[in-house]
C-alpha positions in Angstrom: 195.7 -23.7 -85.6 198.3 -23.3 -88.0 201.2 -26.1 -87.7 204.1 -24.2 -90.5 205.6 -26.1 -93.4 208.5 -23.1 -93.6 211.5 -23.8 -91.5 210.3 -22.8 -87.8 213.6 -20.2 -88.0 211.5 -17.3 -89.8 208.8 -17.2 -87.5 209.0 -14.6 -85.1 208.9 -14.6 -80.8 205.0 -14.7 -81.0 204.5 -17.3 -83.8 207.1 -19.3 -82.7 205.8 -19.7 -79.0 202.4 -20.1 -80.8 203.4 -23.0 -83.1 204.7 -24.4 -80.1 201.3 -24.4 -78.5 199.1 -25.6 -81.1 201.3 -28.5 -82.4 201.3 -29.7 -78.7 197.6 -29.5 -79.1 197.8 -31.4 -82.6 200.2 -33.6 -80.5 197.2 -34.4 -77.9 194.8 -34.5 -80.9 196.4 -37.0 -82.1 197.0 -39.3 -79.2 193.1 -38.7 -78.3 193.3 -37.2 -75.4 190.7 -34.1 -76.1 187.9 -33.8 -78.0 188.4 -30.9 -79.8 190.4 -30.3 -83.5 189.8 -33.3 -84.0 188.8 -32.8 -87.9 191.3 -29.8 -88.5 192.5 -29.7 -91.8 196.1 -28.8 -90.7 196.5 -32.2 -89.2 195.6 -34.4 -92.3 199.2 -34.4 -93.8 200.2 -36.2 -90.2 197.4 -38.3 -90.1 198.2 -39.7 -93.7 201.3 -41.3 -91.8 201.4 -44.3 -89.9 202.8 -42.8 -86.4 200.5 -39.4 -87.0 201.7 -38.8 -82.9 205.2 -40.2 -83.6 205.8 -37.9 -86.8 204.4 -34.6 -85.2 206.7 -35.5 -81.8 209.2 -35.0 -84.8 208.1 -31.7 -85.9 208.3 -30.8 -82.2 211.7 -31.6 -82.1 212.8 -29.0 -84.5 210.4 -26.4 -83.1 212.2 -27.1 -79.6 215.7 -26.9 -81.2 215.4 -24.0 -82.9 213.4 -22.2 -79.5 216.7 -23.9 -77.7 218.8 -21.4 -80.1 216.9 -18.1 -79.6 217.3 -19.0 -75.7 213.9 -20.0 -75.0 212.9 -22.8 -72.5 210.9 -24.9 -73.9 210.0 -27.9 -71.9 210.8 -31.1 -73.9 209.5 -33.5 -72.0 206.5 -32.4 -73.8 207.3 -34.0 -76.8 206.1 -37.7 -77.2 208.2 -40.6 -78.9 209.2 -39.4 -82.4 208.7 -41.4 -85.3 211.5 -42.7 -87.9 209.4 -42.0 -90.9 210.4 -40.4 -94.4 210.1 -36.6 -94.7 206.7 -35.8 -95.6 206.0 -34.1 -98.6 204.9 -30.7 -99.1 204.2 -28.7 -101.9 206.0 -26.1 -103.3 203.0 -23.9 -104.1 202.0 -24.8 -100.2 205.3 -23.7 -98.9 205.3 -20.4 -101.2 201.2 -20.0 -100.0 202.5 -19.6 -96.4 205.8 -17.4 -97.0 203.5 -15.1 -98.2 201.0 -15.8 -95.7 203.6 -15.5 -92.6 205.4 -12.5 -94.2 202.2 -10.4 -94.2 201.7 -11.2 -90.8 204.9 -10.4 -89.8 204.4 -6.4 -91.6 202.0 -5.7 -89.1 203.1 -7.9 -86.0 206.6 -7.5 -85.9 208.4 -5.1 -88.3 212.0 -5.3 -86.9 211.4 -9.6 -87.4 210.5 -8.9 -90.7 213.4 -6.3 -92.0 215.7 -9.3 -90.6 214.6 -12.0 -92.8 216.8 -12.8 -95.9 215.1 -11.6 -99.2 214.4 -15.6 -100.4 212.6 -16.3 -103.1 212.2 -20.1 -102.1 212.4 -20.6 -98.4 213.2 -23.8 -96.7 210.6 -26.3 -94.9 210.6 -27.8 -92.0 212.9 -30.2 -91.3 210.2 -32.7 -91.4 209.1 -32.0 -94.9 210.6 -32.1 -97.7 209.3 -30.3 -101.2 207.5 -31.6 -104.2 206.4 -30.0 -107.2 202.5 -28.6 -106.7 200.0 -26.5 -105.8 198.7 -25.4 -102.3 197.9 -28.1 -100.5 194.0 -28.7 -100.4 193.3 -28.9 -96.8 194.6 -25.2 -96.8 192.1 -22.8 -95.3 191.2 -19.4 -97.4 193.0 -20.5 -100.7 191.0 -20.9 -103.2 192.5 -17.9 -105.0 196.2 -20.2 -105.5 194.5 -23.3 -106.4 194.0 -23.3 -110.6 190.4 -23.5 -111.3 188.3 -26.1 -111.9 187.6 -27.4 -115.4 184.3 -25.8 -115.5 183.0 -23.3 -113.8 180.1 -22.8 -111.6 178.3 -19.4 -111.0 179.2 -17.9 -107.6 176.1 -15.8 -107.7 173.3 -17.9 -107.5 169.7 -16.2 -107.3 168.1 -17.9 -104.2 164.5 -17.5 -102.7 164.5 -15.8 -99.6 161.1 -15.9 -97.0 158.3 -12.8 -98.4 159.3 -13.8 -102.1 162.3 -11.4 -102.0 164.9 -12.6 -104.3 168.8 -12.3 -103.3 172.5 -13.4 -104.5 174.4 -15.4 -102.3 
């Protein structure tokens, strides 16, 4: 599941359909109505709020407007009640973490996408968010290499006892 914090316009055919999918899962997540996500870190910022289902509704919104522009057909009355909440803050080291992040993807996946993107060096957020000063977020999955490091350090190669007295690093 990856709900964006960029401005749904740079994602492509394929990750736009696909953040339409999985925030209408984060959608149902939210409202309790399945079982599973429940504890996926992309949905913390939303469940910080006091509408989670009312402020990702919201991020729908947006999604569905800019699908509306490309000439998809989204079906809206998907969307639940939106809430009336502030923007929700984002990070700018979180929104630079998945410019990278999406423009990598978007090398392999869709070349032609990617020579049509503006050359930006700091892209817009959702319409939901809005940015603050700060690192990546720390529910963000595999970056540990864009968070600063920790005020003292702890070996990542700890000798361990394995069965038949065969030592190994882990």
């Amino acid at each position: 599941m990856r709900i964006w914090s960029l401005h749904p316009k740079y994602l492509d055919a394929r990750g736009l359909i696909a953040l339409w999918r999985e925030t209408l899962l984060a959608q149902a997540v939210l409202r309790g109505a399945t079982r599973g996500y429940t504890h996926h870190p992309q949905l913390a910022r939303f469940r910080a709020q006091a509408d989670a289902p009312g402020c990702v509704a919201a991020y729908l919104q947006a999604v569905h407007a800019e699908a509306a522009a490309r000439g998809y057909r989204f079906d809206a009355a998907r969307i639940g009640v939106p809430c009336d909440a502030e923007p929700i803050a984002v990070t700018r080291g979180q929104l630079e973490f998945e410019w990278t992040h999406l423009r990598a993807k978007l090398t392999t996946r869709d070349p032609a996408w990617m020579a049509r993107l503006p050359d930006i060096a700091e892209p817009q957020p959702h319409p939901l968010f809005r940015i603050v000063a700060g690192a990546v977020e720390p529910w963000e999955r595999g970056a540990a290499a864009h968070r600063p490091a920790p005020a003292a350090c702890v070996p990542t190669h700890m000798p361990c006892r394995l069965p038949g007295n065969r030592s190994r690093k882990v």
